[in-house]
N, C-alpha and C positions, 0 to 999 in steps of 0.2 A: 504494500500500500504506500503513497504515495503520503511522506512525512511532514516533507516543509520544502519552502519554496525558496530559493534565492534573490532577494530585493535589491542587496551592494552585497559581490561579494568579497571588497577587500582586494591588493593588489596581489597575493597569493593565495587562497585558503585551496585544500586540496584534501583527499579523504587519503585515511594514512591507516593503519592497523599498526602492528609489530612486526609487519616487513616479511619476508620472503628468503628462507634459506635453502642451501644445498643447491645453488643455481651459477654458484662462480665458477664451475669451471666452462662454462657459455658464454659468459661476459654476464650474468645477470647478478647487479647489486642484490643487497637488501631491502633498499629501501625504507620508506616506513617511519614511523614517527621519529622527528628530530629528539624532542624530549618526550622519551618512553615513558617515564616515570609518570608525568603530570597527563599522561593517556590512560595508563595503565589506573593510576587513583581514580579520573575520571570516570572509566568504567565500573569501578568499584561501588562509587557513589553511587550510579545508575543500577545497579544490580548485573552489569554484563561480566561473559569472562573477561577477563582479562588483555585476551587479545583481542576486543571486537573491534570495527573499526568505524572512527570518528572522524571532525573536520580537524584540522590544524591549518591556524591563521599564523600570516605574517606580519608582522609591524602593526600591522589596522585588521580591527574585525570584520564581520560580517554585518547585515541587517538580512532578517529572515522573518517569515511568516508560518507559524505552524499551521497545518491542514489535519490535524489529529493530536487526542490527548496523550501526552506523555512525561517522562520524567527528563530533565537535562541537568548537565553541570557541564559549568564553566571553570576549567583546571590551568595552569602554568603563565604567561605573562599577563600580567594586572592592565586594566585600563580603567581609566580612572570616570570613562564616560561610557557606563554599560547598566543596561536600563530593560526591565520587560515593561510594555507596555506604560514606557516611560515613567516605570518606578525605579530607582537603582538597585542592581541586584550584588550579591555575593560571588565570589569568586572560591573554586574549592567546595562549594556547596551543592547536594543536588536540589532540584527543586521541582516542581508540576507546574507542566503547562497546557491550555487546550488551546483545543484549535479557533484559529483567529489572533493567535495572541502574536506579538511583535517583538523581537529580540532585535537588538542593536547592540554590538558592540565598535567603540571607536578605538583612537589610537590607541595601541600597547605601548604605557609608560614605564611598567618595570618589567625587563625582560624583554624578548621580541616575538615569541610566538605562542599563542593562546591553544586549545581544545577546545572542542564542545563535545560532550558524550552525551547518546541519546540511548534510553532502553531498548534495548535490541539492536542498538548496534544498525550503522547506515549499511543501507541492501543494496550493493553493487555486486557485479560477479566478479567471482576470485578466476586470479591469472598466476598459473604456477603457484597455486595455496596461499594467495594473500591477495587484498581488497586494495592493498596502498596503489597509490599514484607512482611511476617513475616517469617523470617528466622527459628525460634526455631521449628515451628512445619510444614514449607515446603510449604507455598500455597501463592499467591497472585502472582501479580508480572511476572516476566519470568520464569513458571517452578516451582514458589517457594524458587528460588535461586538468589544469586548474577549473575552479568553478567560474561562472559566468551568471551574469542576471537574467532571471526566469529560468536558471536551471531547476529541475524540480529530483529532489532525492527522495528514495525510497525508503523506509523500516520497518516492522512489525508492530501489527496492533499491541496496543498495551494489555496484559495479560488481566485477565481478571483476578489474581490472587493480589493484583497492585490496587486494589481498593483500597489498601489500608495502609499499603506500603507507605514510608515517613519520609519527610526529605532529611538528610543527613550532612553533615559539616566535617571535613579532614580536621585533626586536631593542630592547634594553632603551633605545637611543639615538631610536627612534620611540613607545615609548608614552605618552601624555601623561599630565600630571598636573593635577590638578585642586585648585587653591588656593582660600579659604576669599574670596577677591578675588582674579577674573578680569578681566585686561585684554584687552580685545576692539577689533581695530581694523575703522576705520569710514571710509568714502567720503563725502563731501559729498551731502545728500539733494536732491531734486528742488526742495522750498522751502525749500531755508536761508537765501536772502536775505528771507524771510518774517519770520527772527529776527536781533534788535541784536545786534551785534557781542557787546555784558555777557550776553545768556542765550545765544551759543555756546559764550563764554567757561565761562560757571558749568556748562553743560553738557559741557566735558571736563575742567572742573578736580575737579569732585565724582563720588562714589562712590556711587551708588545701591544700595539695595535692593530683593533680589525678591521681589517677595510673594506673596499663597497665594493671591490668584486670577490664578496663573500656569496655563498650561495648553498642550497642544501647538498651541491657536489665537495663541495673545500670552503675553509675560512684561510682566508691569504690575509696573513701577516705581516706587518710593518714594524723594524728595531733593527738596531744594530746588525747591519747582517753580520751573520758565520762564512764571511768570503776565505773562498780558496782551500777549500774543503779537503782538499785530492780527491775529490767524491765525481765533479762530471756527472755520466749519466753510467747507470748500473744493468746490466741487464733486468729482463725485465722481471717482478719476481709478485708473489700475490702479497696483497694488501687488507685490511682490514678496516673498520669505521672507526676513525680516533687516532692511525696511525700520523704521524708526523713529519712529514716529507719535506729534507732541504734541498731544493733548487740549484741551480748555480750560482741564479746572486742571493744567494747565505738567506733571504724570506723564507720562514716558515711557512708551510700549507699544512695545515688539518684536515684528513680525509674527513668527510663527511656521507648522511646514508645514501645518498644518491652517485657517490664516486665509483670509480671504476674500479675493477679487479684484480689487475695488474697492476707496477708502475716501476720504473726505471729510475725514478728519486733515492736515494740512501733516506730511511728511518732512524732520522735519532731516541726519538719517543714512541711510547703509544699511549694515550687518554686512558686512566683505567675506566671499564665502563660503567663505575657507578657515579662517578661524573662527568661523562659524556652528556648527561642533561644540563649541567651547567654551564659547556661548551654552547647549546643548541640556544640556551638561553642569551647569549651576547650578542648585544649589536654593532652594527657599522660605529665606528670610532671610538668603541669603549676600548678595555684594556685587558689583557690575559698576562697571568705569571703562572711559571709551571714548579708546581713540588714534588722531587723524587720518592717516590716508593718505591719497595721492593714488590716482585709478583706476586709471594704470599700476600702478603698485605692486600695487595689491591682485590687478592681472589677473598681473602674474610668480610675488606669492606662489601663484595659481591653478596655473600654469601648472607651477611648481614640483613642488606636490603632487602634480600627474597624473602626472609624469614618473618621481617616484619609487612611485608605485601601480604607474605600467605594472613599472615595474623587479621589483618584488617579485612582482609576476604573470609576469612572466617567472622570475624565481627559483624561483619555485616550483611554477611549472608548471601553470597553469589546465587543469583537464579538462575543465569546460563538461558537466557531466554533469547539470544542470540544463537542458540542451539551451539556454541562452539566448547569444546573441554575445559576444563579451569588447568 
């Protein structure tokens, strides 16, 4: 059934899941939500698994019209001008809406890209096991593309045992925040003995900036390059989301979920991936510092977070009415 309508939709917004594995050796990313995490809570709020899939917005929200009652939340960058039917709403929280009713989200002031999770999760068909959008090569998603005005998206009626269902709020001790310089920690990359001891050094002692040919393929960094590498270009070897790829001129690139499979960059780092959302959360001209961990480490901070998702998905009771596993 036909959920809600698209009125503005924003200079990106795009339906995204948890992305798409087991396809790299084809050339096919992952894709999939930038920040998993603030997808992943979303869902939770709404009662879906886990992986269902939603909208994520870039920079500026969306304005929508629902055509049916349902539960939403609105999960990861804040805007300070987000209103149902021009009441301001919560952010992190789920909430009920019926049909007719009007959502407007404006620019995203902390962080740069928002959620919307709806119960049952948006009805697209799955391409290679996932609903997400990849942009670069056209498929997934709606079309293959970003959303568009009068696009109309599909979900499932709201079940009847949501009579009573509550609307719920993340606890104020797990939502993150998003600082104007983000410190991101990082794993030892695949060639970091490729780089002297002085540009590891300057490499976690400085604060870089993101620039504006950032994108959900790479975030291209600006500091002090790491020139004269003896790095060049490396055969070509696979790659991962998060990995950290030096160029020739010493700029930093962060693979991101829509990058490619390969790459012929030497890796000094890799993102661990439980802060890979806070990567996803920085915009054009703010600031990144990287902190070393070791891989245990980054695997407990892992390990961590799952533990406390399953928790929360027990608290609150997954429905699965997305019909997808928990």
């Amino acid at each position: 059934m036909i959920i809600l309508e698209v009125l503005r939709p924003g200079p990106l917004t795009t339906v995204q899941d948890m992305g798409r594995s087991g396809y790299a050796q084809y050339g096919v990313p992952p894709a999939g939500a930038m920040d998993a995490f603030a997808l992943e809570i979303g869902n939770i709020l709404v009662g879906n698994s886990r992986k269902a899939a939603g909208l994520e917005m870039t920079l500026i929200g969306m304005k929508a019209r629902f055509l049916a009652p349902t539960f939403i939340a609105i999960t990861g960058g804040k805007s300070s001008d987000m209103t149902l039917n021009g009441q301001n709403v919560r952010n992190w929280c789920s909430m009920r809406v019926e049909a007719g009713d009007l959502l407007d989200i404006g620019p995203i002031t902390e962080g740069c890209r928002a959620y919307l999770s709806i119960t049952g999760g948006i009805q697209v068909p799955e391409v290679l096991g996932s609903r997400s959008t990849y942009l670069p090569a056209g498929f997934g998603g709606l079309e293959g593309r970003a959303l568009r005005r009068g696009d109309l998206l599909s979900g499932q009626p709201l079940p009847s045992g949501y009579k009573n269902f509550s609307a719920r709020c993340l606890s104020s001790a797990w939502i993150p925040e998003y600082p104007k310089v983000s410190t991101v920690r990082v794993i030892p990359g695949l060639h970091q003995d490729l780089f002297t001891q002085e540009q590891i050094h300057h490499f976690y002692a400085q604060s870089y900036e993101v620039t504006a040919q950032s994108n959900r393929m790479g975030y291209r960094l600006q500091g002090m390059p790491l020139a004269d590498t003896q790095t060049g270009s490396l055969v070509s070897d696979a790659v991962v989301t998060g990995a950290i790829q030096v160029p020739p001129d010493g700029q930093p690139i962060i693979l991101a979920a829509d990058r490619q499979t390969t790459g012929g960059y030497p890796i000094i780092s890799v993102v661990a991936s439980v802060d890979f959302s806070r990567v996803a959360q920085i915009g054009m001209g703010q600031k990144i510092t990287f902190q070393a961990v070791s891989l245990e480490e980054a695997q407990a901070l892992r390990r961590e977070r799952e533990r406390s998702l399953q928790a929360m998905s027990f608290l609150f009771g997954e429905r699965q009415v997305d019909g997808s596993p928990v």
